[in-house]
N, C-alpha and C positions, 0 to 999 in steps of 0.2 A: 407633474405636480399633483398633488393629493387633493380632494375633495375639503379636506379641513385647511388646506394651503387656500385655494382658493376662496373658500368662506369668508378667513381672511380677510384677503386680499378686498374683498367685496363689502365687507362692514368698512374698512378704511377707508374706501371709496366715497360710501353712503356718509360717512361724517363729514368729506371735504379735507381727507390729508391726503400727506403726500404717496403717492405710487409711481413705477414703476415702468415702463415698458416689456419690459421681461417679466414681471409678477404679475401685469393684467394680460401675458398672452393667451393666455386659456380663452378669452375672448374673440378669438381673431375669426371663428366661425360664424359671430354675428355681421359680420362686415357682410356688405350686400355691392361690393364693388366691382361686381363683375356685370350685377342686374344696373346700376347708375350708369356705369357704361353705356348699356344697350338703350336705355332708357335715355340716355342724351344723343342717339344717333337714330333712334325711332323716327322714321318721319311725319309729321305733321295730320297727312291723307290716314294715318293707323291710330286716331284716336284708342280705339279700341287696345290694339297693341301697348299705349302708352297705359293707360288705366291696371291693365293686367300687372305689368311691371310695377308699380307704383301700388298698387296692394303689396307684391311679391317685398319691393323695397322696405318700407314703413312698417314702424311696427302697429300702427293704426293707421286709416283715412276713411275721411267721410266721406259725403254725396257732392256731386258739382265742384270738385278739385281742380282747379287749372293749377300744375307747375310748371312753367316755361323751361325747357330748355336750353342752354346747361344749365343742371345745378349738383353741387357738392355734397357730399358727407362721409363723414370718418366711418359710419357705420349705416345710417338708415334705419336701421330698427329700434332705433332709440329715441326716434320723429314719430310725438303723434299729432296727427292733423285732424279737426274739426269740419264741418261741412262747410261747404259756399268760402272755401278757401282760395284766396288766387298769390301765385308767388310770382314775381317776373323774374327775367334772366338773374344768373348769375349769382343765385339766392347757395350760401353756406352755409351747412350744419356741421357744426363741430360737436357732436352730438355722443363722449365717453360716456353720459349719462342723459337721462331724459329731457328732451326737448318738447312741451305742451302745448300745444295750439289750439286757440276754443275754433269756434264758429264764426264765420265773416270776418274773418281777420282780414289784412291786405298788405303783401309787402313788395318793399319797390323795386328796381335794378339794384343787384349788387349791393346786399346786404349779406352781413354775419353773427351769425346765431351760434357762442362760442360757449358751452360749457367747461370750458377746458383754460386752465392757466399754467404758468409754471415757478418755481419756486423764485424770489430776488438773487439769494446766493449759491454763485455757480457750480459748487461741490455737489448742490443738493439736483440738479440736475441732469447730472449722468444717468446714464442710461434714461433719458427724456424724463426725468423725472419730474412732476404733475400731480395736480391736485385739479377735482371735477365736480360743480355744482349745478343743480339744474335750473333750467331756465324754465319760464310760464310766462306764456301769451293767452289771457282773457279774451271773453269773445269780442268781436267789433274792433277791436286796434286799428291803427293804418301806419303801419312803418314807411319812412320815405328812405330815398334813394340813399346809399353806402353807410347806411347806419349799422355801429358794430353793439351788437350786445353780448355783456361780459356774463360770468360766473352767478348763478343764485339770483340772478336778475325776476324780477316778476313785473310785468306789463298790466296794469290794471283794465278793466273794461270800459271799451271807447277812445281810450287816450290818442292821441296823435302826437310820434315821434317825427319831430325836424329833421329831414336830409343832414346828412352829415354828422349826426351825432355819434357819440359813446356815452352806451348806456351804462355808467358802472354800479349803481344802487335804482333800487325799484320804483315804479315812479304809481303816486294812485290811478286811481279810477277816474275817466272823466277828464283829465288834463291834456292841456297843447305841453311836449317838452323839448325842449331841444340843446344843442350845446355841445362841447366839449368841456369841464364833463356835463351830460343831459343834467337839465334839470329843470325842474316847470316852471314856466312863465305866466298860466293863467289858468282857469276852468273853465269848461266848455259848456254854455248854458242856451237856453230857449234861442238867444239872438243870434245861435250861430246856424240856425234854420233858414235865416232869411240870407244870409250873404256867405261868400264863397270863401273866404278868409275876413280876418278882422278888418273892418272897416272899409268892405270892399262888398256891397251890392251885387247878387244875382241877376244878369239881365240873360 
């Protein structure tokens, strides 16, 4: 494929239509799936070990990183992480295009981080054919347990996402959301300092 093929291929990307598997393989060199590999059989005693790989992996990270192992990705380099980041197990990036992650984020078991859809009609398809929008995570979020979020999604600062949701539209700053599909049930204010969830006291 040609240099002006690919450019292409890369501005269609960047608007959100559809491509290809065969037309975005020129990509296949950013995949870092040999380093996620090693990096989910690292053992625990090799901090150090894990850190190295996890630069090698991403295409950014910051300071005081915990990702639990396993965790996923179509590519790796397309994940940037923020500092005082912690992911637990079984965290997925589906990451054709950029996945953002501020500072102090926190996400739970077995979540997915999907920039990646695919067309409704199945002609359009073939050859895996997809459309990729990115995703952002402001700083402080707390995603809960098997929450999937979709395409072009933006995570505002502080919010907390409900276990169990789909995120498919962005949700502000500052809000509890939850659902199928997510969507905010309230804003997170001074009184959510004193007790542990609504209406539920810190002892």
């Amino acid at each position: 494929m040609t240099d002006t093929h690919n450019e292409e291929v890369l501005a269609r990307i960047a608007k959100g239509l559809v491509y290809t598997e065969s037309e975005a393989a020129f990509q296949a060199p950013l995949r870092r799936t040999e380093q996620i590999f090693a990096y989910n059989l690292t053992p625990p005693s090799k901090p150090e070990r894990r850190r190295s790989l996890l630069v090698e992996i991403l295409g950014s990270v910051g300071e005081r990183t915990v990702l639990l192992p396993p965790f996923h990705a179509g590519f790796g380099s397309n994940v940037h992480i923020g500092d005082d980041f912690f992911g637990n197990v079984n965290l997925t990036f589906v990451d054709d295009v950029e996945i953002r992650i501020g500072d102090g984020v926190m996400i739970a078991p077995s979540v997915t981080l999907t920039t990646t859809g695919h067309p409704v009609h199945p002609t359009r398809r073939a050859d895996f054919g997809r459309f990729s929008e990115p995703i952002v995570i402001e700083d402080k979020v707390w995603i809960g347990s098997n929450v999937v979020v979709l395409p072009g999604v933006r995570i505002g600062y502080g919010s907390v996402i409900g276990a169990g949701s789909v995120v498919s539209r962005s949700i502000p700053p500052m809000t509890v959301a939850l659902g199928t599909p997510c969507r905010v049930v309230r804003h997170i204010t001074d009184g959510d300092l004193t007790t542990r969830s609504a209406g539920s006291e810190i002892v």
